[in-house]
Each structure stands twice: as C-alpha cells, then as structure tokens.
PDB file with one MODEL, atoms N, CA, C and O in Angstrom:
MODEL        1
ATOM      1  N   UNK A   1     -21.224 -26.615 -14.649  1.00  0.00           N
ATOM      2  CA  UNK A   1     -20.589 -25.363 -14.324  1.00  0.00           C
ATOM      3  C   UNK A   1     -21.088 -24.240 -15.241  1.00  0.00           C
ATOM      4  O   UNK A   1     -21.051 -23.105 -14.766  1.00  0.00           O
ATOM      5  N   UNK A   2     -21.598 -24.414 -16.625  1.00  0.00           N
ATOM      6  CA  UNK A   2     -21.902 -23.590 -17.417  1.00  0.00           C
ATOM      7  C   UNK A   2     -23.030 -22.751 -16.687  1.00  0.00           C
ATOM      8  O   UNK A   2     -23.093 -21.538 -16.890  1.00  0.00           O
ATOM      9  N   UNK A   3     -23.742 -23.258 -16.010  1.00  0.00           N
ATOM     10  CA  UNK A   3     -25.264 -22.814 -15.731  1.00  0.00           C
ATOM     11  C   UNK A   3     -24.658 -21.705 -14.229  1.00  0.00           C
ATOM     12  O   UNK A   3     -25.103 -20.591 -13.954  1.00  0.00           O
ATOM     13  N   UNK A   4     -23.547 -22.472 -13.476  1.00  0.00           N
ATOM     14  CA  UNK A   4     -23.414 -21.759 -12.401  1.00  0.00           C
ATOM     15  C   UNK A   4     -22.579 -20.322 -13.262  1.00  0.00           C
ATOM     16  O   UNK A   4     -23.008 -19.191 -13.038  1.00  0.00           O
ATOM     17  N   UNK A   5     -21.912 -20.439 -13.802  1.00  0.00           N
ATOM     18  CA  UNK A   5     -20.985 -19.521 -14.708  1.00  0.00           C
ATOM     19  C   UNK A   5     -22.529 -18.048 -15.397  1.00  0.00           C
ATOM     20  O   UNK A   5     -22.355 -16.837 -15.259  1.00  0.00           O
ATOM     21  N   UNK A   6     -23.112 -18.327 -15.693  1.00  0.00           N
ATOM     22  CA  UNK A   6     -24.589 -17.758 -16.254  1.00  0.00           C
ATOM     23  C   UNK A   6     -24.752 -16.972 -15.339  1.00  0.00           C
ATOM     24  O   UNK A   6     -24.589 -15.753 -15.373  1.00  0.00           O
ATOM     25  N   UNK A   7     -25.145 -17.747 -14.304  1.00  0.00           N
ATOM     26  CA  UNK A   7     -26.223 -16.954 -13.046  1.00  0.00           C
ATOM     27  C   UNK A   7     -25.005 -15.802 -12.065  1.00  0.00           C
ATOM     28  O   UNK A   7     -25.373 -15.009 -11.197  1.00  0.00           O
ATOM     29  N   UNK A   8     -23.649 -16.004 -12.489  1.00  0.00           N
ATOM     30  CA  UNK A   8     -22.426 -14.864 -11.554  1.00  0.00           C
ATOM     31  C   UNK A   8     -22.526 -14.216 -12.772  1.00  0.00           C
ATOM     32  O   UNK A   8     -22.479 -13.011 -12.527  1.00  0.00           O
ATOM     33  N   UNK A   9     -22.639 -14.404 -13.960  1.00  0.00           N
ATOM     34  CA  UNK A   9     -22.485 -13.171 -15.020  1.00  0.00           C
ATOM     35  C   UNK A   9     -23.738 -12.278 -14.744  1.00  0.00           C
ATOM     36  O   UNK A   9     -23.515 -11.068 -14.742  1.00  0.00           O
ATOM     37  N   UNK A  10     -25.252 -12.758 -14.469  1.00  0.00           N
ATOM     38  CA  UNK A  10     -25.859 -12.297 -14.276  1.00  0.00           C
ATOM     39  C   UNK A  10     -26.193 -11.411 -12.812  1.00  0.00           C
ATOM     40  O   UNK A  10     -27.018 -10.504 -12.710  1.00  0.00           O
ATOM     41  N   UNK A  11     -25.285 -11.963 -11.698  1.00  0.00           N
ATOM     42  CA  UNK A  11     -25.491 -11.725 -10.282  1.00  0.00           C
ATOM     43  C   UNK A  11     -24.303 -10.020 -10.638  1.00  0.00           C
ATOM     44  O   UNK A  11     -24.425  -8.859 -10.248  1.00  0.00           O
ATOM     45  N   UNK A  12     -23.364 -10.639 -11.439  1.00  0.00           N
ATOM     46  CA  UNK A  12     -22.407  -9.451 -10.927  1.00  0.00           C
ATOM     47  C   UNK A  12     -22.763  -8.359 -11.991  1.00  0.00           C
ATOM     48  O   UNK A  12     -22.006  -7.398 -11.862  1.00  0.00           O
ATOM     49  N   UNK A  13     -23.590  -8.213 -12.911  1.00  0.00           N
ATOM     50  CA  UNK A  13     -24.090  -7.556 -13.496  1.00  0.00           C
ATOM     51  C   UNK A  13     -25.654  -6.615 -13.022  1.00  0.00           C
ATOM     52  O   UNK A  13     -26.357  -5.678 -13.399  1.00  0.00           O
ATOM     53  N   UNK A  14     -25.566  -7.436 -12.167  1.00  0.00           N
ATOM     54  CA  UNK A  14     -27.318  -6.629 -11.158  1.00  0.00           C
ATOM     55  C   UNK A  14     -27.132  -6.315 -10.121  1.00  0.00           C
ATOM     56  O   UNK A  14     -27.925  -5.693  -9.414  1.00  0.00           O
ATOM     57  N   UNK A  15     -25.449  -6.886  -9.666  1.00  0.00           N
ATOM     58  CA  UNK A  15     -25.615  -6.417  -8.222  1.00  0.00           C
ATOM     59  C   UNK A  15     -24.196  -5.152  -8.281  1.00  0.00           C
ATOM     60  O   UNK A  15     -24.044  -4.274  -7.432  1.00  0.00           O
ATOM     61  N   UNK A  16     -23.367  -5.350  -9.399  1.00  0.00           N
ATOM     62  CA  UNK A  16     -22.571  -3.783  -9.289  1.00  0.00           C
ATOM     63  C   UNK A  16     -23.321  -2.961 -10.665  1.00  0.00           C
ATOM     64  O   UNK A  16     -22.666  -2.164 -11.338  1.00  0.00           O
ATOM     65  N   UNK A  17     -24.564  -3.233 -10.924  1.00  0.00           N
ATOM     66  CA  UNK A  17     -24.836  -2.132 -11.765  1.00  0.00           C
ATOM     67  C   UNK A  17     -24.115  -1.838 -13.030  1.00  0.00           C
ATOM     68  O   UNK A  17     -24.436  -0.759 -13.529  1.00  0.00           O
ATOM     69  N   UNK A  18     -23.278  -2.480 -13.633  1.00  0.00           N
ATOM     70  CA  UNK A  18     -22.607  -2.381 -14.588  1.00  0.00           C
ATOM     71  C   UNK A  18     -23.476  -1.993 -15.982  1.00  0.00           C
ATOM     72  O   UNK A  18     -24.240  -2.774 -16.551  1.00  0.00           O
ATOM     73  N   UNK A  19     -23.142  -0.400 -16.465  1.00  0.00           N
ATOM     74  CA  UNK A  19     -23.647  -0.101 -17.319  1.00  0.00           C
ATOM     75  C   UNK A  19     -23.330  -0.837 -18.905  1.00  0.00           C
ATOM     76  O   UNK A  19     -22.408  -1.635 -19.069  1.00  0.00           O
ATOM     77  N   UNK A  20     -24.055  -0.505 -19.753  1.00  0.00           N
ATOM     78  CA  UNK A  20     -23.743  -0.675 -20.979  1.00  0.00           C
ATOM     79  C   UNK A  20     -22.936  -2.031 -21.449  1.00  0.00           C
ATOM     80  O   UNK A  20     -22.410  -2.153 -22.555  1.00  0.00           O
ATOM     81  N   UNK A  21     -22.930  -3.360 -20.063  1.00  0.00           N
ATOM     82  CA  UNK A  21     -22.716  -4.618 -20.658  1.00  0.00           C
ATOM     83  C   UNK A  21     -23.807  -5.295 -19.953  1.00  0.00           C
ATOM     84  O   UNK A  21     -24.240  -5.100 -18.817  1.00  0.00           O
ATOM     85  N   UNK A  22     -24.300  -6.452 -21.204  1.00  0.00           N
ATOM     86  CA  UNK A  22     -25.137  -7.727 -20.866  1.00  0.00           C
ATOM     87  C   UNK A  22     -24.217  -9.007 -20.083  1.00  0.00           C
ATOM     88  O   UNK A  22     -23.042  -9.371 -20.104  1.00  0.00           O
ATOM     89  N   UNK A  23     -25.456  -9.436 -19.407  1.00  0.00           N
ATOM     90  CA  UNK A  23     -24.353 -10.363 -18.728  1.00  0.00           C
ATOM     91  C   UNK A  23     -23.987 -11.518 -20.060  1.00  0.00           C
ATOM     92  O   UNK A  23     -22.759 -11.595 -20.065  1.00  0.00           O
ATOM     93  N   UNK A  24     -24.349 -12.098 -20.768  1.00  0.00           N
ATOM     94  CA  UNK A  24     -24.055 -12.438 -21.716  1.00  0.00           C
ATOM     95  C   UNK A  24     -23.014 -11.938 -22.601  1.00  0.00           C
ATOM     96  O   UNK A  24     -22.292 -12.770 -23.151  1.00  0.00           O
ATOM     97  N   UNK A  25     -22.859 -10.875 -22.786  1.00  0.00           N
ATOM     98  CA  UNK A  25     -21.793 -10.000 -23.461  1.00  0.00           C
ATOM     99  C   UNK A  25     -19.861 -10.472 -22.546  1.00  0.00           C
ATOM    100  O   UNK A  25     -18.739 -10.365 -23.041  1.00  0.00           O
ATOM    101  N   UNK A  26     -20.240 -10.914 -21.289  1.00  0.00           N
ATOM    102  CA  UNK A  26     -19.013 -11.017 -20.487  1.00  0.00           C
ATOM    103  C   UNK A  26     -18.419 -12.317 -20.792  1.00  0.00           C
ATOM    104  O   UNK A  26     -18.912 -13.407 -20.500  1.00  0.00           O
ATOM    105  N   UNK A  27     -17.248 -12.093 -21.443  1.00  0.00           N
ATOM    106  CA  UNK A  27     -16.559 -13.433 -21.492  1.00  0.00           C
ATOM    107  C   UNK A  27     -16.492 -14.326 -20.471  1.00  0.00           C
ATOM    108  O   UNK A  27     -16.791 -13.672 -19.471  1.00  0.00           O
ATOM    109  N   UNK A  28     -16.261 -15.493 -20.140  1.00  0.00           N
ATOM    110  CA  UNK A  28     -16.194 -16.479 -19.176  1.00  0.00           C
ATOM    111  C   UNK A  28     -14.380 -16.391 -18.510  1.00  0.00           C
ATOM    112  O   UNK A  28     -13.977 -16.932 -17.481  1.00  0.00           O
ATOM    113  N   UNK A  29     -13.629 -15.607 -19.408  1.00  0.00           N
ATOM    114  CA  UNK A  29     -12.074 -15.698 -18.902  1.00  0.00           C
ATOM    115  C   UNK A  29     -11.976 -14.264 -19.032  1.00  0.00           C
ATOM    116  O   UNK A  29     -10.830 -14.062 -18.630  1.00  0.00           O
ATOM    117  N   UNK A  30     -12.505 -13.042 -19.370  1.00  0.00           N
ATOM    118  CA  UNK A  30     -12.355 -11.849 -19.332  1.00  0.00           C
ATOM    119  C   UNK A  30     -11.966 -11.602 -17.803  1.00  0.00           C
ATOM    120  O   UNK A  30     -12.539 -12.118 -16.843  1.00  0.00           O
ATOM    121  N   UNK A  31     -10.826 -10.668 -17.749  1.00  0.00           N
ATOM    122  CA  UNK A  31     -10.288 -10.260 -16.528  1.00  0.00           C
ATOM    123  C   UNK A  31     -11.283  -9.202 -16.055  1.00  0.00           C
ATOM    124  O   UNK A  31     -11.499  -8.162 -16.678  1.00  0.00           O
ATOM    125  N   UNK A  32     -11.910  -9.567 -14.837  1.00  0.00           N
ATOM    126  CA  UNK A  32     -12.775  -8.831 -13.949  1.00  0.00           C
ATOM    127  C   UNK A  32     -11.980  -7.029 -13.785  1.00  0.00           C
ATOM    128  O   UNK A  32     -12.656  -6.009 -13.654  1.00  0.00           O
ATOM    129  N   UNK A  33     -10.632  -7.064 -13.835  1.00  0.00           N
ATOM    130  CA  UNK A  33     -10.029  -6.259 -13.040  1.00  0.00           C
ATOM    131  C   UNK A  33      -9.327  -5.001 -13.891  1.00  0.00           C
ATOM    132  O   UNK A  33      -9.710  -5.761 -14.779  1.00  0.00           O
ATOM    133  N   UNK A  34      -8.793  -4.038 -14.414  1.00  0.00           N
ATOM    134  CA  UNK A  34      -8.049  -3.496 -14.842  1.00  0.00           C
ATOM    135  C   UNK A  34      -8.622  -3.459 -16.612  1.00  0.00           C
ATOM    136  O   UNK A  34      -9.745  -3.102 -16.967  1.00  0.00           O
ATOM    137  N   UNK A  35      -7.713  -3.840 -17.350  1.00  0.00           N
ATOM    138  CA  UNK A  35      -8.346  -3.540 -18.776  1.00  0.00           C
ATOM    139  C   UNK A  35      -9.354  -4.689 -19.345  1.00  0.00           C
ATOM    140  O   UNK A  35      -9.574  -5.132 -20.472  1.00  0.00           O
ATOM    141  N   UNK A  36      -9.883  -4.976 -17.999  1.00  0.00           N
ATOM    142  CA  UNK A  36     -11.184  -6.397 -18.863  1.00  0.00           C
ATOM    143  C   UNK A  36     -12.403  -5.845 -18.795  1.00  0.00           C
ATOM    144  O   UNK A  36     -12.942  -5.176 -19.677  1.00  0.00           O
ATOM    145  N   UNK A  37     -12.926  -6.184 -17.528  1.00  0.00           N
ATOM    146  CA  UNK A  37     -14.490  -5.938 -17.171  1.00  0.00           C
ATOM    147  C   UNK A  37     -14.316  -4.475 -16.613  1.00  0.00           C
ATOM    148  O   UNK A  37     -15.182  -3.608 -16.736  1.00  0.00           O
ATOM    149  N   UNK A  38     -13.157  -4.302 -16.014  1.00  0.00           N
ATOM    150  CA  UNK A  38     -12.727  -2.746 -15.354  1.00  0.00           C
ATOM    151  C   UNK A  38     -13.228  -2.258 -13.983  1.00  0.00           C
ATOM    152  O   UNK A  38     -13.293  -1.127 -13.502  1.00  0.00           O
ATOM    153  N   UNK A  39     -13.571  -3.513 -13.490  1.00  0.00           N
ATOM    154  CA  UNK A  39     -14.090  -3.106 -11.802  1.00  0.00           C
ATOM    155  C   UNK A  39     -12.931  -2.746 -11.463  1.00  0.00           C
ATOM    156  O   UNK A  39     -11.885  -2.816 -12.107  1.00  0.00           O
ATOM    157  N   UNK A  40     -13.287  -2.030  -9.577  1.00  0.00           N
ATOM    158  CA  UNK A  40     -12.279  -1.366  -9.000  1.00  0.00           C
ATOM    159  C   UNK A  40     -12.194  -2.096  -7.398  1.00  0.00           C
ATOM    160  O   UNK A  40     -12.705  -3.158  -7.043  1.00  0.00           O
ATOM    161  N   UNK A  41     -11.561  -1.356  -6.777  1.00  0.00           N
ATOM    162  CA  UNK A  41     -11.183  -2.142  -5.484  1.00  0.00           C
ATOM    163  C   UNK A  41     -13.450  -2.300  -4.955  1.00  0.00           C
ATOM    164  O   UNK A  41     -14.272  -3.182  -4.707  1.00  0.00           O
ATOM    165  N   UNK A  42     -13.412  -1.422  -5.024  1.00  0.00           N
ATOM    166  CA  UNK A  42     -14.479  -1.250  -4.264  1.00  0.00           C
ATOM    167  C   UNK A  42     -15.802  -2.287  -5.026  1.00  0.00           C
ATOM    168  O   UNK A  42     -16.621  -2.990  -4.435  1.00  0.00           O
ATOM    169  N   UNK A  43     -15.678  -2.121  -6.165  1.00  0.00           N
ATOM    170  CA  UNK A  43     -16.612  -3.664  -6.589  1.00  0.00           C
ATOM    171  C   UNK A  43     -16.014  -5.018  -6.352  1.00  0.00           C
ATOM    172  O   UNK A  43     -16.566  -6.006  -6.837  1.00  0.00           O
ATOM    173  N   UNK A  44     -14.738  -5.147  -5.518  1.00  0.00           N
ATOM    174  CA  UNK A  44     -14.302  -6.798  -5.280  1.00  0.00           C
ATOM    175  C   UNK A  44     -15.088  -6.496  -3.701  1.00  0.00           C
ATOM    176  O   UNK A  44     -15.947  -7.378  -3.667  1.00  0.00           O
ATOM    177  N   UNK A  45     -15.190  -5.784  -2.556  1.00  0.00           N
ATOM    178  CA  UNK A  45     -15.976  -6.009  -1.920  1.00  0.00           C
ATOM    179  C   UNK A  45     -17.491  -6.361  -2.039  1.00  0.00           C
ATOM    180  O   UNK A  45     -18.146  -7.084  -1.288  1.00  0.00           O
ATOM    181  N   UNK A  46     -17.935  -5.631  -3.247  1.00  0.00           N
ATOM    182  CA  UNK A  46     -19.422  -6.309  -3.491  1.00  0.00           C
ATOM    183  C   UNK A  46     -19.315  -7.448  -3.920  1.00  0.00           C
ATOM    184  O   UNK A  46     -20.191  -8.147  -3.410  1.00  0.00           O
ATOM    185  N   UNK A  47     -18.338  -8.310  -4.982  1.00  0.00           N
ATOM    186  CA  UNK A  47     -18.251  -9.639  -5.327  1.00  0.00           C
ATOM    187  C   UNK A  47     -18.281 -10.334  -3.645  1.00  0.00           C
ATOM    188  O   UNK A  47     -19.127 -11.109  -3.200  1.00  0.00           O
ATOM    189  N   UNK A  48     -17.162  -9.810  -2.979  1.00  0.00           N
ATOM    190  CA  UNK A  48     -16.932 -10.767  -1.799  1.00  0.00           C
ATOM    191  C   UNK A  48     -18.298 -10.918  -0.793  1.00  0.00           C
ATOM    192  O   UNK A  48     -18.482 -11.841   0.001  1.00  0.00           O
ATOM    193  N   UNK A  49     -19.309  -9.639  -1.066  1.00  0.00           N
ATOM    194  CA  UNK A  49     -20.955  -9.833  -0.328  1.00  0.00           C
ATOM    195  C   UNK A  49     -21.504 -10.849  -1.034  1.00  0.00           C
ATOM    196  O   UNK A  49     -22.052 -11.782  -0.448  1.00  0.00           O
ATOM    197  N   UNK A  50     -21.420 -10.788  -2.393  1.00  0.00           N
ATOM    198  CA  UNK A  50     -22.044 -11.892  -3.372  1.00  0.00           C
ATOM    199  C   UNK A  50     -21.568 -13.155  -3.007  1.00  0.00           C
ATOM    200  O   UNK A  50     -22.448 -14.016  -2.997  1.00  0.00           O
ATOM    201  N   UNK A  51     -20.590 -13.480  -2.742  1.00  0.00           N
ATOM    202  CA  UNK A  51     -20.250 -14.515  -2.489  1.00  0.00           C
ATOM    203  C   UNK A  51     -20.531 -15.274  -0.766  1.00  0.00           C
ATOM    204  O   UNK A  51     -20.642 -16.479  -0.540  1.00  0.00           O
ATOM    205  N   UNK A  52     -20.574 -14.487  -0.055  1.00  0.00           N
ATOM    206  CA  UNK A  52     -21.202 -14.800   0.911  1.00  0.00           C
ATOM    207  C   UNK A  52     -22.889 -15.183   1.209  1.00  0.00           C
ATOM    208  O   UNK A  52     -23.429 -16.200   1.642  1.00  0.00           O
ATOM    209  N   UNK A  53     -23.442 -13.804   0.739  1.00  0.00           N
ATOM    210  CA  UNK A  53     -24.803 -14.229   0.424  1.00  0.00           C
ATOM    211  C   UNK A  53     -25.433 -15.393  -0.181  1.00  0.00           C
ATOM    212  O   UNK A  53     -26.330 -16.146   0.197  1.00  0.00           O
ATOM    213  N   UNK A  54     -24.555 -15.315  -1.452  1.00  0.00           N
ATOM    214  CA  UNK A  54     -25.730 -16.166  -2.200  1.00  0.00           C
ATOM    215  C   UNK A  54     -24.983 -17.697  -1.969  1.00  0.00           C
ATOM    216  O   UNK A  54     -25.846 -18.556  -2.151  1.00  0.00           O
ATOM    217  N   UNK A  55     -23.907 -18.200  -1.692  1.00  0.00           N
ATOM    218  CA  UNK A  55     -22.758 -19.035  -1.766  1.00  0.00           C
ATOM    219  C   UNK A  55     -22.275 -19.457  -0.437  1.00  0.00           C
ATOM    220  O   UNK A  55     -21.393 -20.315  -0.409  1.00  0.00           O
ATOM    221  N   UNK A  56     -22.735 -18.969   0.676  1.00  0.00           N
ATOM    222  CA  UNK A  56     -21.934 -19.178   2.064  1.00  0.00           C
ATOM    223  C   UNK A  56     -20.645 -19.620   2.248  1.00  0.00           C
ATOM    224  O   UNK A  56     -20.116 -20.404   3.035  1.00  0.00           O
ATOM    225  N   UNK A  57     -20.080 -18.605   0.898  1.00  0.00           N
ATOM    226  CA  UNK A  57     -18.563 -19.233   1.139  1.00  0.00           C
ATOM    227  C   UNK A  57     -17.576 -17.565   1.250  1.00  0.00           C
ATOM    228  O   UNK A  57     -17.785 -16.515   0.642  1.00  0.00           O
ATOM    229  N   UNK A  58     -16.530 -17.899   2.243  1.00  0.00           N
ATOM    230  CA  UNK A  58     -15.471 -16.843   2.337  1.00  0.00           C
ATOM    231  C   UNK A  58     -14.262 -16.994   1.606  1.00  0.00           C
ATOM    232  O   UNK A  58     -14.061 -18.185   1.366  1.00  0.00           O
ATOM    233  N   UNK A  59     -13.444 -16.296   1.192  1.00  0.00           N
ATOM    234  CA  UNK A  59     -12.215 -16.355   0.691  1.00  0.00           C
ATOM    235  C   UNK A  59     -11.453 -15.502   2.176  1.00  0.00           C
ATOM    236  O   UNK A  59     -11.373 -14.306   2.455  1.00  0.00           O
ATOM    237  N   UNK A  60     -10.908 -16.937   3.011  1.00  0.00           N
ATOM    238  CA  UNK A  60     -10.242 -16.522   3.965  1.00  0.00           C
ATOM    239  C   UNK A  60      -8.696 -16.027   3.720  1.00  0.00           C
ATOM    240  O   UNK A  60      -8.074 -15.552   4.670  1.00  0.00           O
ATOM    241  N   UNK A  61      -8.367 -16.093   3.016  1.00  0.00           N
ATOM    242  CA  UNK A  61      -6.575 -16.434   2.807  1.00  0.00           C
ATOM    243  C   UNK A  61      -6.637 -14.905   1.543  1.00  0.00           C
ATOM    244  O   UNK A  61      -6.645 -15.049   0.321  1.00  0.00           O
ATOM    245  N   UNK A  62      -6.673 -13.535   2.282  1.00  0.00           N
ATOM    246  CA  UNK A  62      -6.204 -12.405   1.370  1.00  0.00           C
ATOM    247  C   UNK A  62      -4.915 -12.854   0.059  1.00  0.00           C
ATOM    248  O   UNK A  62      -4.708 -12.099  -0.892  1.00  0.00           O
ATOM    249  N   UNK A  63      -4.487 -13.606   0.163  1.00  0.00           N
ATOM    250  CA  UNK A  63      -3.904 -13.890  -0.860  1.00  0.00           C
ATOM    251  C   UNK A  63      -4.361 -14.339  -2.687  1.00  0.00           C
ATOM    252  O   UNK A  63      -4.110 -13.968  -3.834  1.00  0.00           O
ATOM    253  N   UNK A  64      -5.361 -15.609  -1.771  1.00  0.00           N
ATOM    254  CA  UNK A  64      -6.553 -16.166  -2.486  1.00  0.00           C
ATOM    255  C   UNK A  64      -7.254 -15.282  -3.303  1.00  0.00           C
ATOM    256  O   UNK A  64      -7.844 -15.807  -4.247  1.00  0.00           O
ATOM    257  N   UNK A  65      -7.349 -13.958  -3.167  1.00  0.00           N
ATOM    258  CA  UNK A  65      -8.526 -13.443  -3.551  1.00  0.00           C
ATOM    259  C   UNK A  65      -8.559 -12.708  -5.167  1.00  0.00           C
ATOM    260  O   UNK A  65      -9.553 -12.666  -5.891  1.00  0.00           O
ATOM    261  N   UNK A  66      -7.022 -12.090  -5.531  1.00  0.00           N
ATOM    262  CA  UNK A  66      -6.720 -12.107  -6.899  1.00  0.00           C
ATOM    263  C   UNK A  66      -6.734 -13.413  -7.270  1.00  0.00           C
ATOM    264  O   UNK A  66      -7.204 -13.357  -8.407  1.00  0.00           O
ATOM    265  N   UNK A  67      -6.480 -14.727  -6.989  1.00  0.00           N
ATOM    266  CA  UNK A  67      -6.858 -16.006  -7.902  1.00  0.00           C
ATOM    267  C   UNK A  67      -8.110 -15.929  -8.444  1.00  0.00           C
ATOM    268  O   UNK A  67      -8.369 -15.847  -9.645  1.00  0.00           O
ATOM    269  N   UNK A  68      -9.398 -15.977  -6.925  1.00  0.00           N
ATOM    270  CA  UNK A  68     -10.122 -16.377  -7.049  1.00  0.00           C
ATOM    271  C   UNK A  68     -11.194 -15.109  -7.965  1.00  0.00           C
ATOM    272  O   UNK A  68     -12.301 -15.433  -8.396  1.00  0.00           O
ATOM    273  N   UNK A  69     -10.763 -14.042  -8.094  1.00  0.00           N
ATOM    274  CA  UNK A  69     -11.284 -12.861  -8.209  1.00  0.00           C
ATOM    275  C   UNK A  69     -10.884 -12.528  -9.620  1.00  0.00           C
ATOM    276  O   UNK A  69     -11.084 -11.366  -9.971  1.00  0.00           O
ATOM    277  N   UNK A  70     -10.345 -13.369 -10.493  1.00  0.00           N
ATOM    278  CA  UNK A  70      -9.454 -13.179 -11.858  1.00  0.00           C
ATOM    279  C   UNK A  70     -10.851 -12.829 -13.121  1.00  0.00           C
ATOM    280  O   UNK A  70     -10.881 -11.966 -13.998  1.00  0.00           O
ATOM    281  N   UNK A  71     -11.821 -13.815 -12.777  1.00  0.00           N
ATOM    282  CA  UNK A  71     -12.597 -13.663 -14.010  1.00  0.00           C
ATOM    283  C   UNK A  71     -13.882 -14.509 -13.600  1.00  0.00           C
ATOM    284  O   UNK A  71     -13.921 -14.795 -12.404  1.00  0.00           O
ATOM    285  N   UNK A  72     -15.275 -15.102 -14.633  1.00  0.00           N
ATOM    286  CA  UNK A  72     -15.999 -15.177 -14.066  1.00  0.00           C
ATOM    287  C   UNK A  72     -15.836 -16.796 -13.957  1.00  0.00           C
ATOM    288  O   UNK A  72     -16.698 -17.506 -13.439  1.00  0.00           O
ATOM    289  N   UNK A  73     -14.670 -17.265 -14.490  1.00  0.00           N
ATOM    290  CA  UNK A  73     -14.528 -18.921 -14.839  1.00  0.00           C
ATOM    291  C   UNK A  73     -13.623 -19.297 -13.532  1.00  0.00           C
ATOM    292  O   UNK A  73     -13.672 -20.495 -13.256  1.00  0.00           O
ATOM    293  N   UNK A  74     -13.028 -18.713 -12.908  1.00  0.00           N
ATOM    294  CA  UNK A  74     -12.021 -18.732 -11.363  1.00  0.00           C
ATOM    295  C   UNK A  74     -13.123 -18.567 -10.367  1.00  0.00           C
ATOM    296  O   UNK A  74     -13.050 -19.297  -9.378  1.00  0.00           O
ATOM    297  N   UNK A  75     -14.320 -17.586 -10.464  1.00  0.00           N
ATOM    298  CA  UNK A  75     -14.767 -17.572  -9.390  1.00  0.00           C
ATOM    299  C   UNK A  75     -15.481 -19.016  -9.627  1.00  0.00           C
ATOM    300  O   UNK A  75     -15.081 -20.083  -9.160  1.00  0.00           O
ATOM    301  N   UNK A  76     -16.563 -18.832 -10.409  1.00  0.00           N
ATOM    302  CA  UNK A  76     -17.208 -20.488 -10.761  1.00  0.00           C
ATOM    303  C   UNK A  76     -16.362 -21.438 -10.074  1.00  0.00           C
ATOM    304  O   UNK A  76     -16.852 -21.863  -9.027  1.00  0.00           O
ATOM    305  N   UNK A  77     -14.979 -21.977 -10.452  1.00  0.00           N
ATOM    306  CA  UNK A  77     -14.755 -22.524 -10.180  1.00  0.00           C
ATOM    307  C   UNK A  77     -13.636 -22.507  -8.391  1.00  0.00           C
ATOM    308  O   UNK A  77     -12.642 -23.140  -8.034  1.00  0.00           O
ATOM    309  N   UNK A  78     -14.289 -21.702  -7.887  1.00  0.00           N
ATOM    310  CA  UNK A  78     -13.583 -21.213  -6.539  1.00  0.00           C
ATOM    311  C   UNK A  78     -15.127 -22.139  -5.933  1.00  0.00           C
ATOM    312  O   UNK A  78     -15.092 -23.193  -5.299  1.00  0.00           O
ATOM    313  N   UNK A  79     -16.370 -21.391  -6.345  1.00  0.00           N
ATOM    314  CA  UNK A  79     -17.637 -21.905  -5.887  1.00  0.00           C
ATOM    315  C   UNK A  79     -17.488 -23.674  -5.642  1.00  0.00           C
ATOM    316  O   UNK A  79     -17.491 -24.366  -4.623  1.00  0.00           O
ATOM    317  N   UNK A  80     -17.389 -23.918  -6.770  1.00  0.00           N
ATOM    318  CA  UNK A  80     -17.505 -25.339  -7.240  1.00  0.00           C
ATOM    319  C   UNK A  80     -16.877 -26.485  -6.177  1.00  0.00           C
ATOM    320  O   UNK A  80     -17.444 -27.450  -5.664  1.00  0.00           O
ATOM    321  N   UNK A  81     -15.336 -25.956  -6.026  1.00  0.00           N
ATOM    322  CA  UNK A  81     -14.763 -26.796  -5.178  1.00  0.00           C
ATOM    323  C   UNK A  81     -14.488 -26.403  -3.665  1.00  0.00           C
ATOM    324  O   UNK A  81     -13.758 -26.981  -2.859  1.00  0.00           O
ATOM    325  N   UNK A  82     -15.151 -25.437  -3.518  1.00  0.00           N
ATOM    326  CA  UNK A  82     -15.414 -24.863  -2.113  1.00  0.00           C
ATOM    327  C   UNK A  82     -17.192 -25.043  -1.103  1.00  0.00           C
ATOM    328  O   UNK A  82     -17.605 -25.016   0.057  1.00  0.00           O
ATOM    329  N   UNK A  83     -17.572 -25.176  -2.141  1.00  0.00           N
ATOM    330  CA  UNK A  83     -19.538 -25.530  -1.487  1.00  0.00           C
ATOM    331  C   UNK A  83     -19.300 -26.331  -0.479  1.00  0.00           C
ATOM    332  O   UNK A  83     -18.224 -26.728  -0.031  1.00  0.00           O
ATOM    333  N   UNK A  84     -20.644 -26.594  -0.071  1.00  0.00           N
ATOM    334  CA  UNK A  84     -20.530 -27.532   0.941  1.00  0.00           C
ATOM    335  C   UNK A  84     -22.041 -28.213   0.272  1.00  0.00           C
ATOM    336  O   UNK A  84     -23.182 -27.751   0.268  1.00  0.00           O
ATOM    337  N   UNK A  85     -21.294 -29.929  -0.451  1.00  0.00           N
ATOM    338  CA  UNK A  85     -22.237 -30.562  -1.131  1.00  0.00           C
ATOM    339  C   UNK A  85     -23.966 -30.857   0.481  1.00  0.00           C
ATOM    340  O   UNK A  85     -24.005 -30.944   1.708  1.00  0.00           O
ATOM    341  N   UNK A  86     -24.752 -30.882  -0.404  1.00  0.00           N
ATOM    342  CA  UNK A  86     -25.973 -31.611  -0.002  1.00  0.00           C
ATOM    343  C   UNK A  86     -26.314 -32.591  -0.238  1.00  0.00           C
ATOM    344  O   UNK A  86     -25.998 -32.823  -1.405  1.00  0.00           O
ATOM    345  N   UNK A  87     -26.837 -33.429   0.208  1.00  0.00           N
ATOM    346  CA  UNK A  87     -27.303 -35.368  -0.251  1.00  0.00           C
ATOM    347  C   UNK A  87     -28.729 -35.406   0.385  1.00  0.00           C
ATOM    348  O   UNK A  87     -29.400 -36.436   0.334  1.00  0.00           O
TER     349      UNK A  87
ENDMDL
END
C-alpha cells in the first residue's frame, strides 16, 4: 500500500496543480479538506476523474465519498479493497 499511497500523493499533486507542496511533503492522514491539504468542492471532482481514470473505480453511494475522500491513506485504502484483482 505504501507504493500505491506515493503514486495518489503524486497523482493529486499534478493533476490539481497544488502550489507550493511536494507530494512527499503530504502526510498520509492529513485531511484533504478544510484546514489540511485545503482543497475545495471543486478539486473532489478532479479526485473523483482521478479515480476513475487511472483506477476504474466509482464511489457510487454520495455518502461514501467524505469517507473515502478524508485523506490520502482512506483513498489508498478505498482503491485497495475496491479494484478488481487480476491473475
């Protein structure tokens, strides 16, 4: 999970443009939302493109989506047990 945790610090850092932080710099439990990372409504729709794109996964259940949307260790682990394994 560490490695998948890396590559969303790095995805959500290139894909909302976030000035003046490294993706490295982003805690793994830092709140995405309000006084953490400080995105706004309108960067949880770019997470929710990210997550489709790169992940082919939806967060159907509007409820779900502050869980899954909390930080970068909830989404990781939203990914994780939502994929659809390969063999």
């Amino acid at each position: 999970m560490d490695e998948l945790i890396a590559d969303l610090k790095e995805q959500i850092a290139e894909q909302l443009k976030i000035k003046n932080i490294r993706p490295e710099d982003i805690d793994n439990d830092e709140p995405l939302f309000g006084a953490g990372l400080g995105l706004d409504s309108l960067d949880v729709l770019e997470l929710i493109v990210l997550l489709k794109q790169k992940y082919k996964l939806r967060v159907t259940n509007a409820e779900d989506g502050p869980k899954v949307f909390r930080s970068v260790r909830t989404m990781a682990e939203y990914i994780t047990a939502n994929r659809v394994q390969t063999t």
